[in-house]
VMD Tcl script that builds the backbone (N, CA, C; Angstrom):
set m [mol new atoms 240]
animate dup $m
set s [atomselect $m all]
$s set {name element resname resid chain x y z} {
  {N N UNK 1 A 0.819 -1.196 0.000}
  {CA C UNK 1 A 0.000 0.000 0.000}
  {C C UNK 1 A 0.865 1.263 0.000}
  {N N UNK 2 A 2.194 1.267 0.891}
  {CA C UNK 2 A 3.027 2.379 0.745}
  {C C UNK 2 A 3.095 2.581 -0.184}
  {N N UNK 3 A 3.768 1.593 -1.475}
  {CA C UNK 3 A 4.916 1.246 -2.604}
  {C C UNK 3 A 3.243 2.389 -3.547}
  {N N UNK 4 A 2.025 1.608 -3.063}
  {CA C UNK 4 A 1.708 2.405 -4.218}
  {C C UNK 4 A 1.243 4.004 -3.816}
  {N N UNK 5 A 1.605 4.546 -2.908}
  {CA C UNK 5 A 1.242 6.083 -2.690}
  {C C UNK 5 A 2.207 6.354 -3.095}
  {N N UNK 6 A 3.297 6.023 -2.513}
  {CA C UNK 6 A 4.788 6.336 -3.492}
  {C C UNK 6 A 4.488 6.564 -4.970}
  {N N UNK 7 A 4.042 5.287 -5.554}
  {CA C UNK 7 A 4.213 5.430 -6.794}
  {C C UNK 7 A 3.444 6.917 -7.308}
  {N N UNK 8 A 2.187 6.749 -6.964}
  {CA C UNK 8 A 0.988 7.891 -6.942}
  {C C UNK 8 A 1.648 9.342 -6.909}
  {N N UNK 9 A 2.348 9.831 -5.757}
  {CA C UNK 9 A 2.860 10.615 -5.307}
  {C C UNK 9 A 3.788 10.959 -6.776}
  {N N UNK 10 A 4.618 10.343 -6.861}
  {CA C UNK 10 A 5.837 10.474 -7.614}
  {C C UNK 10 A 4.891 11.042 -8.941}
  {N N UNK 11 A 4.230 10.094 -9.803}
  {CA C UNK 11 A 3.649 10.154 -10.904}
  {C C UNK 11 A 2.841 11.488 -11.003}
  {N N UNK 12 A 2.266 12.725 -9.842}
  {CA C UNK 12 A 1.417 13.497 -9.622}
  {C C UNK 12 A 2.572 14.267 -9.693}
  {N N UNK 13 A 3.724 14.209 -8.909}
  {CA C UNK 13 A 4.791 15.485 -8.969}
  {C C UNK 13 A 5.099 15.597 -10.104}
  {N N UNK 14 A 5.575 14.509 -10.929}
  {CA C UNK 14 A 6.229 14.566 -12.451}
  {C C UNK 14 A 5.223 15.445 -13.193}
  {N N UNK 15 A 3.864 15.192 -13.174}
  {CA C UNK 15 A 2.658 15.929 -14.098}
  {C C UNK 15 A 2.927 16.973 -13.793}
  {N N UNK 16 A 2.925 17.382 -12.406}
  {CA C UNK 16 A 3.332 18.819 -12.444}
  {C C UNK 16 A 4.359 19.862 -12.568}
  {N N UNK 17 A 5.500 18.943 -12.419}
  {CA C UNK 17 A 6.768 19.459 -13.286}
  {C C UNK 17 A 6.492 20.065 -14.598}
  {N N UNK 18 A 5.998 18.776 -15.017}
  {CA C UNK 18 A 5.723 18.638 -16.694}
  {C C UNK 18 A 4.838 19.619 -17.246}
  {N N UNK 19 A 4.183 19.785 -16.677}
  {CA C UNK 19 A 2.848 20.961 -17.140}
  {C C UNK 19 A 2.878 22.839 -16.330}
  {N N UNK 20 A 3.731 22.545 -15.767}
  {CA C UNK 20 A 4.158 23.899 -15.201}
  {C C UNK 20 A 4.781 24.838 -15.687}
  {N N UNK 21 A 5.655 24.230 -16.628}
  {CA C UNK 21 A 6.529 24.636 -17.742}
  {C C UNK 21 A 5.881 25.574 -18.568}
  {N N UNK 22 A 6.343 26.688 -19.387}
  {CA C UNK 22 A 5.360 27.305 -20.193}
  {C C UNK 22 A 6.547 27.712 -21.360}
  {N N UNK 23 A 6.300 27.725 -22.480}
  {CA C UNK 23 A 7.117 28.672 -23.776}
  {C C UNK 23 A 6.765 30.047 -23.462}
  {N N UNK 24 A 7.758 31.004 -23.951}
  {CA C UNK 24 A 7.814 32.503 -23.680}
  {C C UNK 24 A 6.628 32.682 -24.862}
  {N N UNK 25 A 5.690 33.758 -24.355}
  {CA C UNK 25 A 4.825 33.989 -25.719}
  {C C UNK 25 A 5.524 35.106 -26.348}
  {N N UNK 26 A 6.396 35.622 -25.945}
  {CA C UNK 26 A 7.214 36.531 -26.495}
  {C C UNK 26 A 7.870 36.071 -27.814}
  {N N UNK 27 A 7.913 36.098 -28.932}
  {CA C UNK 27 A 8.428 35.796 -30.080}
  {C C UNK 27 A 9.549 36.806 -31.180}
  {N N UNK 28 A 9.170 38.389 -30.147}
  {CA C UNK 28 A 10.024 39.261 -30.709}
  {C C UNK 28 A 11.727 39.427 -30.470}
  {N N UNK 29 A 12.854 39.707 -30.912}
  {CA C UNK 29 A 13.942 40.138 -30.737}
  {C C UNK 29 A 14.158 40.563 -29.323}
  {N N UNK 30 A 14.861 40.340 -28.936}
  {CA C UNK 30 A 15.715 41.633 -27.241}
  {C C UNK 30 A 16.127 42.422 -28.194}
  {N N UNK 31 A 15.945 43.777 -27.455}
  {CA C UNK 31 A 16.781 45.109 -28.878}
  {C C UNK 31 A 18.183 44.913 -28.265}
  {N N UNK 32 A 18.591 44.232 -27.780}
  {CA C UNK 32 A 20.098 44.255 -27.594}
  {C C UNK 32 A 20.866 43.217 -28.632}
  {N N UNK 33 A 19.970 42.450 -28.773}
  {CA C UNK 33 A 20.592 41.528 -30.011}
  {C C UNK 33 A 19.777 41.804 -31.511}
  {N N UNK 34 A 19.119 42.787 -31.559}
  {CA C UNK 34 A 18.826 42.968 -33.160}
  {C C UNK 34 A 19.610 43.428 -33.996}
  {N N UNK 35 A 20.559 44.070 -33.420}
  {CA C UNK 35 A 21.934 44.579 -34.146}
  {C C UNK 35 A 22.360 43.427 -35.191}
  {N N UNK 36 A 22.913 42.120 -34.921}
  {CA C UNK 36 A 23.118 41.267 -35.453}
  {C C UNK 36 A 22.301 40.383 -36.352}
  {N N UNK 37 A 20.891 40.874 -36.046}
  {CA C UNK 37 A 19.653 40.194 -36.919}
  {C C UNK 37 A 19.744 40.725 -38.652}
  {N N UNK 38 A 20.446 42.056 -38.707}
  {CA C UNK 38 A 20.161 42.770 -39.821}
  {C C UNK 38 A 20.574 42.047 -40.985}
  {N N UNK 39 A 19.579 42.285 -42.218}
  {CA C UNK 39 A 20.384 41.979 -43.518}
  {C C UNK 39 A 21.896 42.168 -43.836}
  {N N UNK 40 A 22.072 41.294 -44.631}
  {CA C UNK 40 A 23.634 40.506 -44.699}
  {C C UNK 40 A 24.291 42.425 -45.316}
  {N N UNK 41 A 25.191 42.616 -44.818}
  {CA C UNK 41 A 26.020 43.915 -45.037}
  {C C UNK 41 A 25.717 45.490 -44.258}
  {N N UNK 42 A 24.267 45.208 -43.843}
  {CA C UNK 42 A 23.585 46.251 -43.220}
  {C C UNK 42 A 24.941 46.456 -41.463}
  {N N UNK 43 A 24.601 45.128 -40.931}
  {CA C UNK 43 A 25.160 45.326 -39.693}
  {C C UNK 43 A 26.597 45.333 -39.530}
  {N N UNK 44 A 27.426 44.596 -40.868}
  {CA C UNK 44 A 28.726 45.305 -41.085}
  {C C UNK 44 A 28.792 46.591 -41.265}
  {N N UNK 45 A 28.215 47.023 -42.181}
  {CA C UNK 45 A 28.225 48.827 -42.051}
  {C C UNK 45 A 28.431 49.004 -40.712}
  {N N UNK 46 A 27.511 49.393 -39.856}
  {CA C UNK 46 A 27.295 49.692 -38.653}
  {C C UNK 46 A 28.600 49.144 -38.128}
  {N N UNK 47 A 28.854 48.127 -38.011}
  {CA C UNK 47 A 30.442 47.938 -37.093}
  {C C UNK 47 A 31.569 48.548 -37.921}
  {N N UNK 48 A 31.343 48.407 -39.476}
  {CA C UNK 48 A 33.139 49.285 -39.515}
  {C C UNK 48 A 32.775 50.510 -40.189}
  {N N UNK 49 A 31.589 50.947 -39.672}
  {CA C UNK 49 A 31.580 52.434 -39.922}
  {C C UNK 49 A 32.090 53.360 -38.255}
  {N N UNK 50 A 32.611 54.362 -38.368}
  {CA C UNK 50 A 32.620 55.010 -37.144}
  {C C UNK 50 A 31.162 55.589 -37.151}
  {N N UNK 51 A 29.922 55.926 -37.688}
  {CA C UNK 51 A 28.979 56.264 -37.274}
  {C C UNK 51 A 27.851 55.829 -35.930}
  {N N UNK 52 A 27.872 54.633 -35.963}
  {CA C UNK 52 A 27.501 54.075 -34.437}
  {C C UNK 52 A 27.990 53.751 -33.616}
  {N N UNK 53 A 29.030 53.396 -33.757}
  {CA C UNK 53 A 29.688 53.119 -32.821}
  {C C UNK 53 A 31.759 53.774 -32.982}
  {N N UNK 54 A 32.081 53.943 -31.686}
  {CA C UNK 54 A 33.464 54.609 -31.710}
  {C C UNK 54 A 34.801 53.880 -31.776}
  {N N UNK 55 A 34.007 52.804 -30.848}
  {CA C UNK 55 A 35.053 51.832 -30.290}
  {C C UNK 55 A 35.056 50.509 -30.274}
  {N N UNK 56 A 35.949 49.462 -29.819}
  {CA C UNK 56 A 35.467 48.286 -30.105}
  {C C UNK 56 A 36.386 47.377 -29.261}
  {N N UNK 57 A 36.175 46.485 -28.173}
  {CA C UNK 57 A 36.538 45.608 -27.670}
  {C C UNK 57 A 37.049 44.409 -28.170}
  {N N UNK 58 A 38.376 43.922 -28.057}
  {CA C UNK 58 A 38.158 42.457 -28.082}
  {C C UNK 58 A 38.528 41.611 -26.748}
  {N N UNK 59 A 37.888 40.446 -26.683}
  {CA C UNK 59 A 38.271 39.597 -25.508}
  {C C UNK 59 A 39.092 38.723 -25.563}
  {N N UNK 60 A 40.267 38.518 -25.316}
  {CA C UNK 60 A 40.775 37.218 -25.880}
  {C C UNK 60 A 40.521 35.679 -24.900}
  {N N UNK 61 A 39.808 34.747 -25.599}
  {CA C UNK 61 A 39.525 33.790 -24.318}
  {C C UNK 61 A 40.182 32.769 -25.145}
  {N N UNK 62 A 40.665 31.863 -23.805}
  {CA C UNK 62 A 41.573 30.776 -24.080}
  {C C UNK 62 A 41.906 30.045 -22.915}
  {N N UNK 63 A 42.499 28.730 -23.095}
  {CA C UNK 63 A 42.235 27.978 -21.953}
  {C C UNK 63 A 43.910 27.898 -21.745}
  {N N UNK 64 A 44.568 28.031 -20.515}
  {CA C UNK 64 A 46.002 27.891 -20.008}
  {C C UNK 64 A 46.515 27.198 -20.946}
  {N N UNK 65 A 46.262 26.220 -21.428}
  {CA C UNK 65 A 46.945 25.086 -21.945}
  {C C UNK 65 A 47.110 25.777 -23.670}
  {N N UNK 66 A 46.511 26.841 -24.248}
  {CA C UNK 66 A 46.655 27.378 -25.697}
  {C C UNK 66 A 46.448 28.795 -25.251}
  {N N UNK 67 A 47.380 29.161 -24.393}
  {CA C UNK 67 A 47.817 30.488 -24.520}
  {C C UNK 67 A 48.593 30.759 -25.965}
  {N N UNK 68 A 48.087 32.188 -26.312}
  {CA C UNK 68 A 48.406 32.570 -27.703}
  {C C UNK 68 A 49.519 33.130 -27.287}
  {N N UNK 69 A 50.685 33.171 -27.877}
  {CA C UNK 69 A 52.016 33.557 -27.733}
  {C C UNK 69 A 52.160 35.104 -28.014}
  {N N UNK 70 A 53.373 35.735 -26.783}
  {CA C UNK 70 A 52.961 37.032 -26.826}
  {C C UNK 70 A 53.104 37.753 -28.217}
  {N N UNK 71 A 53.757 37.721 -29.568}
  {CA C UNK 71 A 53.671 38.027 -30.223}
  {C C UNK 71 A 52.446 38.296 -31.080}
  {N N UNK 72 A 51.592 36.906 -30.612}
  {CA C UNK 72 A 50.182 36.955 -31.541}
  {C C UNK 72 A 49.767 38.323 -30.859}
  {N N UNK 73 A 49.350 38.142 -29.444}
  {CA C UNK 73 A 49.004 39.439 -28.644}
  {C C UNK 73 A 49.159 40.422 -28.462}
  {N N UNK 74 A 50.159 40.594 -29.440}
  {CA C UNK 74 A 50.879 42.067 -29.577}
  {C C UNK 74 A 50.413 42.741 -30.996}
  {N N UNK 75 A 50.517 41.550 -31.859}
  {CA C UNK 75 A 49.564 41.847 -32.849}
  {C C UNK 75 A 48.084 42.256 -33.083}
  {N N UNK 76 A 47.363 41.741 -32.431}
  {CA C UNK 76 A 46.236 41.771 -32.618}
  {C C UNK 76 A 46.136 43.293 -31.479}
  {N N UNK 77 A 47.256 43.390 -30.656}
  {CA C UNK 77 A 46.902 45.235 -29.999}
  {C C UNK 77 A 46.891 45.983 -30.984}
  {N N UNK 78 A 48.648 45.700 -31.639}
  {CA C UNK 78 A 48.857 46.827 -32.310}
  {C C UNK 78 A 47.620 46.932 -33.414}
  {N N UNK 79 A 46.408 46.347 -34.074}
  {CA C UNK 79 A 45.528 46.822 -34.815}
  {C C UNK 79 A 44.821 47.427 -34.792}
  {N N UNK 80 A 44.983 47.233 -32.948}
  {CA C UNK 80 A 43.484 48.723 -32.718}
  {C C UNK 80 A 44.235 49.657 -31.717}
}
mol reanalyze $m
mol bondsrecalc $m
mol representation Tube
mol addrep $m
């Protein structure tokens, strides 16, 4: 009789896991990422034009083991 409230129990939590869940009804863009949505050449403009923007970051990520050698890193300063 336990084994089956257990079971009961269990099978009632899962449904409600399962059905609690919802999809975003939101279907539009974040305006923080529409920049990149634009037709093919539109949003290059915009990055290598100085009109929107001034400046430009890069990050360099890499794992200890493929550190880029300081020369690469010196390169890729001296471009900007």
């Amino acid at each position: 009789m336990v084994c089956l409230i257990k079971k009961f129990a269990f099978i009632i939590l899962l449904t409600l896991i399962t059905f609690s869940c919802k999809e975003d009804q939101d279907n539009q863009i974040p305006q923080g990422r529409a920049e990149n949505r634009k037709a093919l050449g539109s949003s290059a403009e915009d990055l290598l034009s100085d009109d929107s923007y001034r400046s430009m970051t890069v990050e360099m990520v890499y794992s200890p083991a493929y550190r880029p050698t300081q020369q690469t890193l010196d390169a890729i300063h001296d471009l900007y």
